[in-house]
C-alpha positions in Angstrom: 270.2 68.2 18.5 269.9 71.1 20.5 267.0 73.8 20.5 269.8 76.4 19.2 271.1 74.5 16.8 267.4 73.8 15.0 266.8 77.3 15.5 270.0 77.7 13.1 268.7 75.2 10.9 264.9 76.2 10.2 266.1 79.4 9.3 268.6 78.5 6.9 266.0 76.3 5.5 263.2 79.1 5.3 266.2 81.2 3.9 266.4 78.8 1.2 263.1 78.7 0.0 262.8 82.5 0.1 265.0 82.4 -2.2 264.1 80.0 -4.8 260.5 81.8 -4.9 263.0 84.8 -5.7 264.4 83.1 -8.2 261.2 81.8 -9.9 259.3 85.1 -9.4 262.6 87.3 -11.4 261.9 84.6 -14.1 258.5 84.6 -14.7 259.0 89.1 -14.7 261.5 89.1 -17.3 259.6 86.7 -20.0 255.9 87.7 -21.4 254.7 84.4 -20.9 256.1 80.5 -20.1 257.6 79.0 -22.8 255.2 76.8 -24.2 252.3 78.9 -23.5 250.5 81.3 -25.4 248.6 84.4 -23.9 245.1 84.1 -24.5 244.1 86.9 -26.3 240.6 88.9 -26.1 239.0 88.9 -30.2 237.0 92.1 -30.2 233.7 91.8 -32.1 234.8 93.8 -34.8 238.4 92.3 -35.5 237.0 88.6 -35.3 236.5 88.1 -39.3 239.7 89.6 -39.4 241.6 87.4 -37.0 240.1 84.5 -38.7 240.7 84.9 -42.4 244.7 86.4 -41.5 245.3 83.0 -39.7 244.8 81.5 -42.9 246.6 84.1 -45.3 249.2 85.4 -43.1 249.3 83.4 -40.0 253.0 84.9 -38.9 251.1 88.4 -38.5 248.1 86.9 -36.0 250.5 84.6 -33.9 252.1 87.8 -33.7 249.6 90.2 -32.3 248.4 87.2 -29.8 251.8 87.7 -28.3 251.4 91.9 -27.4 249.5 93.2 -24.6 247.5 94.8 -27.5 245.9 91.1 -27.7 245.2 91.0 -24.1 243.1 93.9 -23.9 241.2 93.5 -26.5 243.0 95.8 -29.1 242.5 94.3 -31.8 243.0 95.2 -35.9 240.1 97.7 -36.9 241.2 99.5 -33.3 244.3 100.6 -35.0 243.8 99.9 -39.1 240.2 101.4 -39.3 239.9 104.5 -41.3 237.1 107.2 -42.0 236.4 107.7 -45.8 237.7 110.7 -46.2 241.4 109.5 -45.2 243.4 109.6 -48.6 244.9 105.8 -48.1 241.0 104.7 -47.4 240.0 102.0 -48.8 237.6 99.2 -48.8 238.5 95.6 -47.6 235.8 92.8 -47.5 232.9 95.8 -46.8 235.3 98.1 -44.1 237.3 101.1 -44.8 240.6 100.6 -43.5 244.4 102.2 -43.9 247.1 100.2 -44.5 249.3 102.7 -42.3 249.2 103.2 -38.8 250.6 106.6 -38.4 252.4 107.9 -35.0 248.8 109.8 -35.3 247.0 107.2 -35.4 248.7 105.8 -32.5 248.6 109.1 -30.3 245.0 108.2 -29.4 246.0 105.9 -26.8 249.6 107.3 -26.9 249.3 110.9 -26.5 252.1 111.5 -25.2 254.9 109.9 -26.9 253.3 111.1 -29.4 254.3 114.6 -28.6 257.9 113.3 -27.7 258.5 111.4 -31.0 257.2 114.7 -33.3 259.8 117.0 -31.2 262.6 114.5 -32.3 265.2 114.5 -35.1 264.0 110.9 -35.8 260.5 112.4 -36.9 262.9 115.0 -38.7 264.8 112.1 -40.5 263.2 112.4 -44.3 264.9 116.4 -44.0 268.1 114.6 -45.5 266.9 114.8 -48.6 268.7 117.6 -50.3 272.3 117.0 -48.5 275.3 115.5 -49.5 274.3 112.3 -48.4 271.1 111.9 -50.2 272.9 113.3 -53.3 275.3 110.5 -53.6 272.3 108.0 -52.9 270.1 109.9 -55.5 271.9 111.3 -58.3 275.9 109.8 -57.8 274.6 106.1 -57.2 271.1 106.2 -58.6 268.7 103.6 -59.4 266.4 102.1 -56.8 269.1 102.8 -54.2 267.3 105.3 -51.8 264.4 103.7 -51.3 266.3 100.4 -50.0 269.2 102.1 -48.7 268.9 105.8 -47.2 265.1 105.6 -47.3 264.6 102.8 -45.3 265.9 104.7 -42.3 265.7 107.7 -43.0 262.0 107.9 -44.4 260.1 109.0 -47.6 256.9 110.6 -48.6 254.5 108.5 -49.0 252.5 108.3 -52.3 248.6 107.4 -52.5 247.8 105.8 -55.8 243.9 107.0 -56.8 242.4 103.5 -55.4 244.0 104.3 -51.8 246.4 101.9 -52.1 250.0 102.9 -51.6 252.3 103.6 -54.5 254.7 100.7 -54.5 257.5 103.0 -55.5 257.3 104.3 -52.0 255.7 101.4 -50.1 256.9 99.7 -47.9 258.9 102.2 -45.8 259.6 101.9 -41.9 261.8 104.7 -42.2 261.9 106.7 -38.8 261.2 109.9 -40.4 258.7 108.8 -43.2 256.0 111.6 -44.1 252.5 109.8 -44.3 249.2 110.6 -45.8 247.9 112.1 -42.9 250.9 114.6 -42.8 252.6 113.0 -39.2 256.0 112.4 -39.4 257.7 109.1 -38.5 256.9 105.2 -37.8 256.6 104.1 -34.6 256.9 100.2 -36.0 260.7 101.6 -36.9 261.4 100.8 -32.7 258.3 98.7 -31.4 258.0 96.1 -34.7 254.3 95.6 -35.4 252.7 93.7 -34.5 254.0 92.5 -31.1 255.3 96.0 -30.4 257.9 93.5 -28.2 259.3 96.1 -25.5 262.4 93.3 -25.3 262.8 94.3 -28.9 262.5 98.3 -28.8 265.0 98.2 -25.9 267.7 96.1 -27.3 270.7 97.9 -28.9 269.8 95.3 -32.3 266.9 97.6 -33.0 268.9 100.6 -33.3 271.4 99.3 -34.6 269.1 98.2 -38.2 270.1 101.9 -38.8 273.0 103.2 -36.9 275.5 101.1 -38.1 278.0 101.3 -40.9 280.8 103.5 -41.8 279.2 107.4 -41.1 277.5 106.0 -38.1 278.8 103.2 -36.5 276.9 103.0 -33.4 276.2 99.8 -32.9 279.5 98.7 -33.4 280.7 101.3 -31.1 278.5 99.8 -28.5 279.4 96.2 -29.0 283.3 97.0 -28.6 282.6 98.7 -25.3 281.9 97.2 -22.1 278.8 98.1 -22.1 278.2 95.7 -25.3 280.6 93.6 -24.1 278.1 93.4 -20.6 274.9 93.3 -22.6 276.3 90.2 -24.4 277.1 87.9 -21.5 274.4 89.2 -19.0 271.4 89.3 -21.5 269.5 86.8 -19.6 269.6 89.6 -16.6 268.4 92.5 -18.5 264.9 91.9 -17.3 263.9 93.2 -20.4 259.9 93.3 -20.4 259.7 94.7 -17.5 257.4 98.2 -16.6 258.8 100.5 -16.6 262.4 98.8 -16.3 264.4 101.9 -14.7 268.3 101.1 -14.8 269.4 100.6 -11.0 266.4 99.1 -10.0 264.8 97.0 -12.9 268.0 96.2 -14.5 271.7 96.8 -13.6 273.6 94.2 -15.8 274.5 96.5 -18.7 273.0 100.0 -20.3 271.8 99.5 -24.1 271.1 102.7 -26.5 267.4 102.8 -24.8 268.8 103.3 -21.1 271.3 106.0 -21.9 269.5 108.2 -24.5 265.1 107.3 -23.7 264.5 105.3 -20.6 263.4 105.6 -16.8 265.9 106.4 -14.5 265.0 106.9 -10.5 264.7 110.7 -11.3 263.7 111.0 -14.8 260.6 108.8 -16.8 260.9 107.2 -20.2 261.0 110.1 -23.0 260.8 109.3 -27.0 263.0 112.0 -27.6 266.9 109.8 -28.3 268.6 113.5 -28.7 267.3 115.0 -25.1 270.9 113.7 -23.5 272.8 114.7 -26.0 275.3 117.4 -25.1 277.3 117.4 -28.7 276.0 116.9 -32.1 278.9 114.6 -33.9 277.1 114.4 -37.3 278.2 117.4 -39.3 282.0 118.7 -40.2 282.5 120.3 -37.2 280.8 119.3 -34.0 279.2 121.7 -32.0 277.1 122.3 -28.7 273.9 121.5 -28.6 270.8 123.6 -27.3 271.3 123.5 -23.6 273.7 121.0 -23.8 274.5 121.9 -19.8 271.0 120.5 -18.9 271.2 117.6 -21.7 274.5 116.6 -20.2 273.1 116.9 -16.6 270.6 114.5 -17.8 272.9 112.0 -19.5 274.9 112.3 -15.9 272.0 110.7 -14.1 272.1 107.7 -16.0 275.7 107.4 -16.0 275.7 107.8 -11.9 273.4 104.6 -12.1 276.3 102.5 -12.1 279.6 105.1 -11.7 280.4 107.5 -9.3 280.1 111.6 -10.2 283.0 112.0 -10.4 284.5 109.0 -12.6 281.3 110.1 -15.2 282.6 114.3 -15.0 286.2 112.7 -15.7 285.1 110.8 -18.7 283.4 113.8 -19.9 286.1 116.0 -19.5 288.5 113.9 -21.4 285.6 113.2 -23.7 284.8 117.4 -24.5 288.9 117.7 -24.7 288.6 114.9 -28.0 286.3 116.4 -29.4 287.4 119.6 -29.6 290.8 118.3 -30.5 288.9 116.9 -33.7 287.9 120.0 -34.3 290.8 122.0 -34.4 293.1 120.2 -35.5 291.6 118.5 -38.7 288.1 119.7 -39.3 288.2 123.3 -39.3 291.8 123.3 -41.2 289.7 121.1 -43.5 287.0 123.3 -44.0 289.2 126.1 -44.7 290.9 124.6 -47.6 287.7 123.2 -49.4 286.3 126.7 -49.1 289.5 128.3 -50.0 289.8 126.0 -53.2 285.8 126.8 -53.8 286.3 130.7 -53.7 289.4 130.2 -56.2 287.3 128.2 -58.6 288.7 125.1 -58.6 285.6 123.3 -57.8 282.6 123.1 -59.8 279.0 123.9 -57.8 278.6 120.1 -58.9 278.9 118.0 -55.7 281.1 115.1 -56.0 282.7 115.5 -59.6 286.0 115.8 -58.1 288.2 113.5 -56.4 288.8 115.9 -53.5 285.5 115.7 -52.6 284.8 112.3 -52.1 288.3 112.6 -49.9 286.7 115.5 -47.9 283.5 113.8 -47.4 284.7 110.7 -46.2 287.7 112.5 -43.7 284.5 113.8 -41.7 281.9 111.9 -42.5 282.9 108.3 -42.0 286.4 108.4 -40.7 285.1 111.2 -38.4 282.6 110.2 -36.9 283.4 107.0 -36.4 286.4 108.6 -33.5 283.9 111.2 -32.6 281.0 108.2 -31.5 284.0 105.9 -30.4 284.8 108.7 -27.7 281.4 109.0 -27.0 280.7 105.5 -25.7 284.2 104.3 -24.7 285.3 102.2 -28.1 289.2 102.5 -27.9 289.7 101.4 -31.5 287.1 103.6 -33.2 288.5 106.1 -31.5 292.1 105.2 -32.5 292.7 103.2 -35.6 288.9 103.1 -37.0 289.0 106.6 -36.2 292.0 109.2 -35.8 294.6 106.9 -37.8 292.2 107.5 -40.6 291.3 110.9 -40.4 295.6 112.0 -39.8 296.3 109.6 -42.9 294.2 110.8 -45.4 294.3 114.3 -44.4 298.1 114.9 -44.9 298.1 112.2 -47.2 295.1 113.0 -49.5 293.1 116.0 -48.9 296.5 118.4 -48.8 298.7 117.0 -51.8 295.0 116.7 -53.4 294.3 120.3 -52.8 298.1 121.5 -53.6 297.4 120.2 -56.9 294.6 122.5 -57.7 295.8 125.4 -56.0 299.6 125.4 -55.0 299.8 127.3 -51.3 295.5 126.9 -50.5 296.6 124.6 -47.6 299.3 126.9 -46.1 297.4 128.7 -43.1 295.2 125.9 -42.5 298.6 123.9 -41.8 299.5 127.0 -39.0 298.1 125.8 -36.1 300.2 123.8 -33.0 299.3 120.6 -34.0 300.6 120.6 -37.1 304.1 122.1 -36.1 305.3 118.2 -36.5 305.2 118.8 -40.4 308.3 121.2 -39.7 310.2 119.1 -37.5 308.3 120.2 -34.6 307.0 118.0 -31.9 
């Protein structure tokens, strides 16, 4: 054997064990702790009765906590559920005053910060739905018990304080993301970082979103899982490297984006942000979408993240054809839309009663389901939603409902909203 060749060989060998330390260093990042193993947690003085009587009663909750980097430094339940008498959910509990709640306030003593983030979102806004359409039908149209376990799980309540301090079960428990609490903060951080692990593998997979942005008016999650970025997410979980601090996409993680890389997290220019809408260039929730506040430096923003992975100008290109949809959607069915409800409203053919006519459950549903879901499938790259979740809808039951439906009530209401280019075809057009 010559010297060259063992020269050759050494370093293919030292090669190879550089890399299996590679390998078993990526695997021990990406899990909170070997399977098998627990993290030893540090029982503060004042938690320790606590600890000891919840493994007993709810032993689910303790095992939890041991598993958060709460546990490890010591964090432990009167640091978060202590409260001072004159809190209006104070009460007593085995000699301590304590809250059932922890509020986002609550939390902004260590987390100052997000704190600030969170409150400037439309997620702490969330509870403001009460009083639209959509909180009519769940209220008045369906009734019963329905918000509470339907619209107000997401979207949040106010929460009631019976005269003990106990929470009003008609209103308890609620993880909605805008819920209003006692102390007057808005929101629940536990919506995103479940208590009590506060699991950042949880917060940042497209699941926890997805407990609310899901279904007909807001199909994200689906969306997602039809594009290649779900598609990606999927197959590659195990390289998501998903507890990692403070996992900036291109560097932490490259596999797939989720909902937390694209609209909150680190990129190599910008840090983590609790604000979901601060990428947001349109706003596809009402009838007609429009242009958000600064949407040029939003989009910028969302440009950075996209440039992660694709090239500037493959990311402007999507945009552009992007924009182009949604302004299509616009023109061509929800503004003509519009018109007609309003025209049939001013004529008196429509009670001030929402949803007592026929025409209005067909109007609602044209933008607010069929809609949005083209609107969001555009937005992240789901062909389908786009086309037969999405535009198939909104074409068939516009000329096929909303106009003979309108005719009906008031013979020649749909005429100028049926002037524009698109809808030439009607005429023999093309």
């Amino acid at each position: 054997m010559t010297a060259e060749f063992k020269r050759v060989i050494v370093a293919v060998l030292g090669m190879l064990f550089l890399a299996s330390l590679l390998v078993v260093a990526y695997k021990e990042v990406k899990r909170e702790h070997k399977p098998g193993e627990r993290p030893k947690p540090v029982v503060a003085a004042d938690s320790k009765e606590c600890v000891d009587c919840h493994q007993k009663t709810s032993p689910g909750i303790v095992l939890q906590w041991q598993d958060s980097k709460h546990a490890l430094r010591g964090i432990g339940c009167l640091t978060c559920h202590a409260a001072d008498a004159k809190d209006v959910d104070a009460f007593e509990h085995h000699g301590v005053k304590i809250a059932t709640i922890v509020s986002p306030l609550d939390c902004s003593k260590c987390h100052p910060t997000e704190f600030k983030q969170q409150a400037a979102s439309r997620h702490a806004e969330a509870a403001s739905f009460v009083g639209s359409a959509d909180n009519f039908l769940g209220e008045v149209v369906e009734g019963g018990p329905t918000p509470t376990l339907g619209c107000e799980a997401c979207h949040g309540t106010t929460v009631k304080v019976l005269p003990s301090g106990k929470l009003d079960p008609a209103t308890w428990p609620n993880g909605g993301m805008g819920r209003i609490n006692p102390d007057g903060s808005k929101g629940s951080c536990a919506a995103c970082h479940y208590r009590h692990d506060f699991s950042l593998a949880i917060a940042r997979g497209p699941d926890t979103c997805g407990k609310c942005h899901t279904g007909p008016d807001h199909p994200q999650l689906e969306v997602y899982n039809e594009s290649k970025h779900g598609v990606r997410f999927r197959e590659l979980h195990d390289q998501m490297n998903l507890t990692a601090q403070p996992w900036v996409v291109g560097r932490d993680y490259h596999a797939a984006p989720t909902c937390a890389t694209c609209h909150m997290s680190a990129t190599p220019t910008q840090p983590v942000n609790h604000d979901p809408g601060m990428r947001i260039a349109w706003t596809l929730r009402p009838i007609i979408s429009t242009r958000q506040k600064d949407w040029e430096q939003k989009r910028d923003d969302m440009m950075d993240v996209c440039q992660q992975c694709h090239s500037e100008s493959w990311a402007k290109n999507y945009f552009t054809q992007y924009d182009a949809f949604v302004a299509h959607y616009n023109t061509k069915f929800a503004a003509p839309a519009q018109l007609i409800m309003d025209g049939l409203r001013k004529a008196g053919k429509l009670t001030g009663i929402q949803f007592d006519e026929a025409i209005e459950f067909t109007f609602f549903e044209l933008w607010h389901h069929e809609g949005r879901r083209a609107r969001h499938g555009a937005a992240m790259m789901a062909p389908d939603f786009v086309q037969w979740k999405g535009m198939y809808e909104v074409a068939k039951n516009f000329y096929t409902r909303l106009v003979p439906e309108a005719e009906k009530l008031l013979p020649g209401v749909t005429r100028t909203a049926l002037q524009g280019e698109g809808h030439r075809w009607l005429q023999g057009g093309k």
